[in-house]
N, C-alpha and C positions, 0 to 999 in steps of 0.2 A: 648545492649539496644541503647548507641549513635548511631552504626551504621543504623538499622532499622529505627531507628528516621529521620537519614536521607535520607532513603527511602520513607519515609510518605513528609518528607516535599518537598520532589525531585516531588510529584507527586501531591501537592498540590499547587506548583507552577505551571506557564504556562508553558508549555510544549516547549521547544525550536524548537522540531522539525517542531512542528505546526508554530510558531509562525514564522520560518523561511524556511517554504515552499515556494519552488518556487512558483509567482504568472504568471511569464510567462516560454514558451518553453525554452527562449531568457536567461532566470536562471540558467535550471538543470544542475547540475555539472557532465561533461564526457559525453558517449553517442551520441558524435553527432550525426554519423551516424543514430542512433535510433532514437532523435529525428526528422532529415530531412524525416528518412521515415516514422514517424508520422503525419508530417504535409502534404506530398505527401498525405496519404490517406484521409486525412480531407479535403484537396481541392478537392481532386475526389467528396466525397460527396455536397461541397458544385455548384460545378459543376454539379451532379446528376447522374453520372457515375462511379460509385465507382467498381471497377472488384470486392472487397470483400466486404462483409457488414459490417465485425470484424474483427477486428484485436486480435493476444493474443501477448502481452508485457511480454514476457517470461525474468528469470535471478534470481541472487540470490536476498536475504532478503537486502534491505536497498540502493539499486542501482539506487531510483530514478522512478521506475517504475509507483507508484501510483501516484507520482505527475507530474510525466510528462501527466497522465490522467487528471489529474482534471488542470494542468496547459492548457492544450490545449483545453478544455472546457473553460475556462475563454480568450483567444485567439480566439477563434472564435467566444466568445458569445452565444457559448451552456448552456444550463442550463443542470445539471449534476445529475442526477438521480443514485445513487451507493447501491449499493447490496453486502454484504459481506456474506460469505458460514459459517462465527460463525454463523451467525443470521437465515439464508434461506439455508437450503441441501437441497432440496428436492422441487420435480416437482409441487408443487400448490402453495409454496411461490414462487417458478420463475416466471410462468404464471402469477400468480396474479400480481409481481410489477416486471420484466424485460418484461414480454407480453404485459402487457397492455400498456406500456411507448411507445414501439417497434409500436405499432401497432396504436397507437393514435396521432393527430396532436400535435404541439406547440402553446404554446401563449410567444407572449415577455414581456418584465420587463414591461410595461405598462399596461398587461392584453388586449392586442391585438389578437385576431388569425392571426398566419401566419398559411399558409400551408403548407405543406412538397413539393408539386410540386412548390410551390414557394418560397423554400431553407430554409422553418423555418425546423427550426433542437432541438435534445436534444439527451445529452451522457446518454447511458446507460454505467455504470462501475462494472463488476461483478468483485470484487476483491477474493482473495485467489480460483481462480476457480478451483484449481487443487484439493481442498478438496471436491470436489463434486463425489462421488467415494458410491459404493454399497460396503458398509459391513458389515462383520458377527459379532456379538457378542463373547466376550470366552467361553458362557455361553452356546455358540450354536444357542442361539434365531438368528431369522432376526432382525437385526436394520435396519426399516423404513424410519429412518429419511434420507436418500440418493436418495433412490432409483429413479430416474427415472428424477434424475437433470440433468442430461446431455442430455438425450434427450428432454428434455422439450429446454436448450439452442440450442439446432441443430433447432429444430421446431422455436424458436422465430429467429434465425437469418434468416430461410428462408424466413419469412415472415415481417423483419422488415424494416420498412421506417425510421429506425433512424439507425444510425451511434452506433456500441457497441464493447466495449472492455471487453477481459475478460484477468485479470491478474494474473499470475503464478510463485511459486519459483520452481516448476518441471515442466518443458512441458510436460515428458512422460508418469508423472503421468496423466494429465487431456485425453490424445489421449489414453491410453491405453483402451480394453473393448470397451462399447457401448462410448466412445469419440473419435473412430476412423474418424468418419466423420467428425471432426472438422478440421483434415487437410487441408482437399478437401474447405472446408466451410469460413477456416480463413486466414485472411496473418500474419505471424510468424514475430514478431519484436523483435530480443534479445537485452537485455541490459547485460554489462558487467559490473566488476567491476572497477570504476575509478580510477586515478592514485592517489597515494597519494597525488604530488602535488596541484592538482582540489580540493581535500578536503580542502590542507593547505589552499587553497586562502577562503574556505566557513568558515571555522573557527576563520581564522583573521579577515574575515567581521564580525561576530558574535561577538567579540571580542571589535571591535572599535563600533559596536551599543549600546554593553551592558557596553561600559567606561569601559574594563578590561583592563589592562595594563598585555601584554602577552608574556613572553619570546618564541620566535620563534624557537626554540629547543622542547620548551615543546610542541608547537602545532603540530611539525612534526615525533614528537614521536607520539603524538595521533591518528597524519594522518597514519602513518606507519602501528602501530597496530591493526586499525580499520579492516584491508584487503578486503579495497574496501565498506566495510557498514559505509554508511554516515549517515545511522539513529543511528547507534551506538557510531561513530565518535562524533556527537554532543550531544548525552546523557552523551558518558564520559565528554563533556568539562562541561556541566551544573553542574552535580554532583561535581566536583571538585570545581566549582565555588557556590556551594550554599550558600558560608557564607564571600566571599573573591572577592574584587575586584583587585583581583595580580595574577596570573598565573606563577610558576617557577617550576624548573626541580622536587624539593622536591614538589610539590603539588601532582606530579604524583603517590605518594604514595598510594594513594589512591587507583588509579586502580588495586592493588597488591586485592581488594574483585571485579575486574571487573566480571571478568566470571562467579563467585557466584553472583555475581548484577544483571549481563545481565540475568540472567535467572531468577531470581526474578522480574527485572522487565519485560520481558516480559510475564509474568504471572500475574503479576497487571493491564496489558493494557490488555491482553485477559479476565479479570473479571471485569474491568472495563465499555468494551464495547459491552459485551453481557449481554441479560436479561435471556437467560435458566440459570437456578439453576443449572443442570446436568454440563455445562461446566461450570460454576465457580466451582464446588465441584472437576472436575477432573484435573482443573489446579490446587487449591489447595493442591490436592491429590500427583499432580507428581512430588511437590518440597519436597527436603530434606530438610522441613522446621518443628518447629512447627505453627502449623496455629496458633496458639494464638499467635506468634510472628508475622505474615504476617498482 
């Protein structure tokens, strides 16, 4: 029961990751390479000659990917329009709010129109795009809810006057099928896993913001651990920290229910931040949990 408990309260606090999102490119930890060729295509567009329309920010889970999107929105003074494949599979929620974005002018923070021939701009950000895939039920039925999301994205990128990313933890999931034109369509930017080091230094900063007095063994075991997921890296530091302003090697005890955790909590942030019933019932479904303890 304590333990769950501190699951609840882990999550009804602020969220560290948010809280310590990068706000600029000039932030994300690792990647450089990935970020310079992000900013290369964002100057092409602000330029007006962009050779791609999209880019896809391909790599694994927690590498930095999404906030390097919404960090280079807030760098260039994009306003950031995002689309996640929990909430929209399927080809009439894309059209609907990735088409219309794509295909409509900007206004700025003042409620001004700029134009698009006169460099006003807006990110379109389809995240987990690689879930956008046609499939079958076990039951045999067609499930509907996919179908025809990927070409609906091939059509908006041909036709868009704004700058859009779509982001992936499989590339060959989203190219495989009717996403093969996406090659031809997009420019591939991988993010890889960062050093542990890069994490240490994001976790000691986290550290002296939040007054934790931090033994630097315990944080480079966390860094170590994490193997390259920094979203995970700083959930363990939170959770250990939910009740203690001292950080030492015995705190790490803790992470002995990590891998049990980690998948509990990503299953509270996927019911968290969808409104289909259908996926909260199947993420509740797929932990060896009982749900009256969840």
């Amino acid at each position: 029961i304590l333990k769950y408990s501190r699951l609840v309260i882990f999550y009804l606090m602020e969220d560290w990751t948010e809280k310590y999102r990068p706000e600029s490119l000039d932030e994300i930890v690792g990647n450089e390479r990935a970020v310079t060729e992000l900013k290369r295509w964002a100057d092409a567009w602000n330029r007006g000659n962009p050779k791609k329309h999209a880019v896809i920010l391909s790599g694994s889970p927690g590498t930095g990917k999404t906030s390097s999107a919404l960090a280079l929105a807030k760098d260039y003074g994009w306003p950031a329009i995002e689309l996640n494949t929990s909430d929209a599979r399927n080809a009439t929620k894309i059209k609907k709010v990735a088409t219309f974005g794509a295909i409509n002018e900007t206004f700025d923070n003042n409620g001004s129109f700029v134009s698009s021939h006169k460099g006003g701009r807006k990110l379109i950000v389809l995240d987990e795009a690689d879930n956008l895939y046609e499939k079958i039920k076990d039951n045999g039925k067609n499930d509907m809810s996919d179908k025809g999301g990927k070409r609906a994205i091939i059509d908006t990128i041909k036709i868009t006057k704004q700058p859009i990313i779509l982001i992936v933890n499989d590339y060959y999931n989203l190219i495989k099928g009717s996403g093969e034109n996406l090659k031809r369509t997009c420019k591939l930017i991988k993010f890889y896993n960062p050093y542990p080091n890069s994490i240490f230094g994001l976790l000691k900063r986290i550290c002296i913001s939040e007054g934790i007095t931090a033994d630097l063994k315990a944080l480079k075991t966390i860094s170590d651990r994490c193997k390259g997921d920094i979203r995970s890296a700083v959930n363990d530091l939170q959770s250990i920290c939910l009740d203690k302003k001292q950080l030492d090697m015995q705190s790490l005890n803790a992470l002995g229910y990590r891998d049990k955790n980690k998948i509990i909590f990503d299953a509270l942030r996927d019911i968290f931040k969808t409104r289909d019933i259908q996926n909260i019932k199947e993420s509740v479904s797929n932990l060896d949990e009982d749900p009256n303890s969840v």
